[in-house]
C-alpha positions in Angstrom: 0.0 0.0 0.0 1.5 3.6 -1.4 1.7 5.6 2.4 1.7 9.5 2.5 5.0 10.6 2.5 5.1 13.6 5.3 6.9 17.1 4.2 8.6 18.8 5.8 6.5 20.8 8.8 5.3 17.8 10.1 6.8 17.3 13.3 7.7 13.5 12.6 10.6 13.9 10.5 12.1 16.1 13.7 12.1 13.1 15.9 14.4 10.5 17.0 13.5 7.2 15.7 12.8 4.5 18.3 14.4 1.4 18.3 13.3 -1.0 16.9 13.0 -4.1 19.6 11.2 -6.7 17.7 10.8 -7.6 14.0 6.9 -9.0 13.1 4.4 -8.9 10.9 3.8 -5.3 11.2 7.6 -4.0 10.7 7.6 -6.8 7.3 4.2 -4.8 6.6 5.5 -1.2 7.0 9.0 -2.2 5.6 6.8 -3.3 2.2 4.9 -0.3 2.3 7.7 1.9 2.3 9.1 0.4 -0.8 5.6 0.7 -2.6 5.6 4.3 -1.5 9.0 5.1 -2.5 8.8 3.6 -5.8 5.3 5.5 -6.4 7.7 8.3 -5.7 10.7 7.8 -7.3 13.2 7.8 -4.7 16.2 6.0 -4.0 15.3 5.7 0.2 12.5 6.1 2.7 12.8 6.7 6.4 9.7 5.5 8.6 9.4 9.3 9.6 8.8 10.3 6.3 5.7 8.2 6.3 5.1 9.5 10.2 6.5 6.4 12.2 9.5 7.8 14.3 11.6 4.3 14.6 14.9 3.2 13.2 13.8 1.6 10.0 15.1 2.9 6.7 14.8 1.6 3.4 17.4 1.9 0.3 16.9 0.8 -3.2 20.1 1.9 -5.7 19.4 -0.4 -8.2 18.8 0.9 -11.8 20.6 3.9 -11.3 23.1 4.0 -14.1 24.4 7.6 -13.6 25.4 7.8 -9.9 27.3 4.5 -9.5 27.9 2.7 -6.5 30.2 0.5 -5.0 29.7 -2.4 -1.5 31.9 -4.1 0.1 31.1 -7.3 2.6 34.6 -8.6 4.7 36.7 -6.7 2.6 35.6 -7.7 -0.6 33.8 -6.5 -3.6 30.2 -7.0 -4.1 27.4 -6.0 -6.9 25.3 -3.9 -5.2 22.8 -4.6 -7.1 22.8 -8.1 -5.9 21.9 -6.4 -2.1 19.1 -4.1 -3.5 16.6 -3.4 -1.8 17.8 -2.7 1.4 16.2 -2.6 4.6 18.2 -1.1 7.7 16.7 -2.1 11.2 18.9 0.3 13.9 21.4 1.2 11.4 25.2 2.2 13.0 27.4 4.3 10.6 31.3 4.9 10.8 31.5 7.8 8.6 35.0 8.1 6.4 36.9 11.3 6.3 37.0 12.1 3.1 33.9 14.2 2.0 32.2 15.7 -1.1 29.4 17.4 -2.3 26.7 16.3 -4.4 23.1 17.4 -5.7 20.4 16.1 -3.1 16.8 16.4 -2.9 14.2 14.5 -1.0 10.5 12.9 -1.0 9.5 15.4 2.3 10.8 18.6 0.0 9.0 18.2 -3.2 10.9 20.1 -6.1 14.0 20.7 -3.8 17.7 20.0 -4.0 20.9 21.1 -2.9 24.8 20.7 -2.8 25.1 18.5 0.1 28.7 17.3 2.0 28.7 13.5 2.8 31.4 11.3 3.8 32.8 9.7 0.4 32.9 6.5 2.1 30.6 4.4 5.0 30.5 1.9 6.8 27.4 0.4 8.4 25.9 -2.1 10.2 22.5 -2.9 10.6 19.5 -5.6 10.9 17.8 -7.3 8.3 13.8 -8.0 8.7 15.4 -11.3 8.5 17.1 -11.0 12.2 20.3 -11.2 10.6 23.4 -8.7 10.9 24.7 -7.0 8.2 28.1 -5.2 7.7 29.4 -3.3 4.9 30.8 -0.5 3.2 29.6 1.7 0.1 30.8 4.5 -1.7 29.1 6.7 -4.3 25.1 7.1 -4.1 24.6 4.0 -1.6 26.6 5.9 0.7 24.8 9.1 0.1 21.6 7.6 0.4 22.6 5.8 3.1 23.9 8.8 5.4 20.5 10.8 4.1 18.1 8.4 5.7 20.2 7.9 9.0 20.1 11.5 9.6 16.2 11.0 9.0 15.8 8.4 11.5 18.3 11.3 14.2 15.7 13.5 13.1 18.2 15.3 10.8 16.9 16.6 7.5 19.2 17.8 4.4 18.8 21.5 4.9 20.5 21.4 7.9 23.5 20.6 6.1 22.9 22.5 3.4 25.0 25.9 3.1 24.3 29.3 4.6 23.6 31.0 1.2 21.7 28.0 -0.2 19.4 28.4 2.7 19.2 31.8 2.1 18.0 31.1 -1.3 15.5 28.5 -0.3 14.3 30.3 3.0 10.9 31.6 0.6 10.3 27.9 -0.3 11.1 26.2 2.6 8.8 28.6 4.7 5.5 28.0 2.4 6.6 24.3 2.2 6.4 24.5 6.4 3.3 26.9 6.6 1.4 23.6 4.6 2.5 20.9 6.4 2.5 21.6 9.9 0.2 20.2 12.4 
């Protein structure tokens, strides 16, 4: 079932996700909802804030996307990411890399907005699976963006706050109205 993806106003996406203490029926159901949703939309990752649930689930699906390339890692060695797609992170733990750079973001809770974001190059996380298992590895490119971008979802985080002074600036007009709608 396509959810309603929340924008940004709505106080959900400002709160800490819960963890997540047991997977069920009901996280399988809202972890399968999320991808319908997200693929109705377009969009590479979901948070379960942006459909209003404030807990540590976040979905990723890279797959298809020939023009942002991405690479994973599992124990050191190489793996088709492709081969992982979708993604479901249960109480996801990130080791960031040093190395950062920017690169064009938008997301499903700011219709019609991107920015020049700084993530970490490189990241490594671990996570659940809504199998039980753990999972460990690294990803560069967009998996690694995507990845950061719905972690800081489920801290509550959202893109503009690391956007730039002067992007923010230049937003501040859309951002407001995009607020004034959505809030509750």
């Amino acid at each position: 079932m396509v959810l309603e993806i929340v924008k940004y106003g709505h106080p959900a996406l400002r709160k800490k996700g819960a963890a997540v203490k047991q997977i069920d029926d009901k996280l399988r159901k809202l972890a399968a909802d999320m991808f319908e949703t997200m693929e109705a939309a377009n969009g590479v990752g979901l948070a379960a804030q942006q459909v209003g649930v404030p807990i540590l689930l976040a979905i990723v699906d890279v797959a298809d996307v020939e023009d942002r390339p991405s690479t994973m890692s599992i124990a050191g060695k190489s793996v088709d990411p492709e081969e992982f797609m979708p993604l479901v992170l249960i109480n996801p733990v990130l080791e960031l890399g040093a190395e950062k750079e920017g690169g064009t973001e938008g997301c499903l809770s700011f219709p019609e907005i991107t920015a020049e974001i700084p993530r970490s190059t490189h990241v490594k996380t671990r996570a659940t699976t809504l199998d039980g298992e753990e999972i460990e590895f690294e990803s560069t490119g967009l998996l690694a963006r995507a990845i950061q971008h719905e972690f800081d979802h489920l801290q509550g985080v959202l893109f503009i706050d690391r956007m730039n002074s002067a992007t923010k600036v230049s937003l501040a007009g859309k951002l407001k109205r995009l607020q004034k709608e959505n809030r509750e």
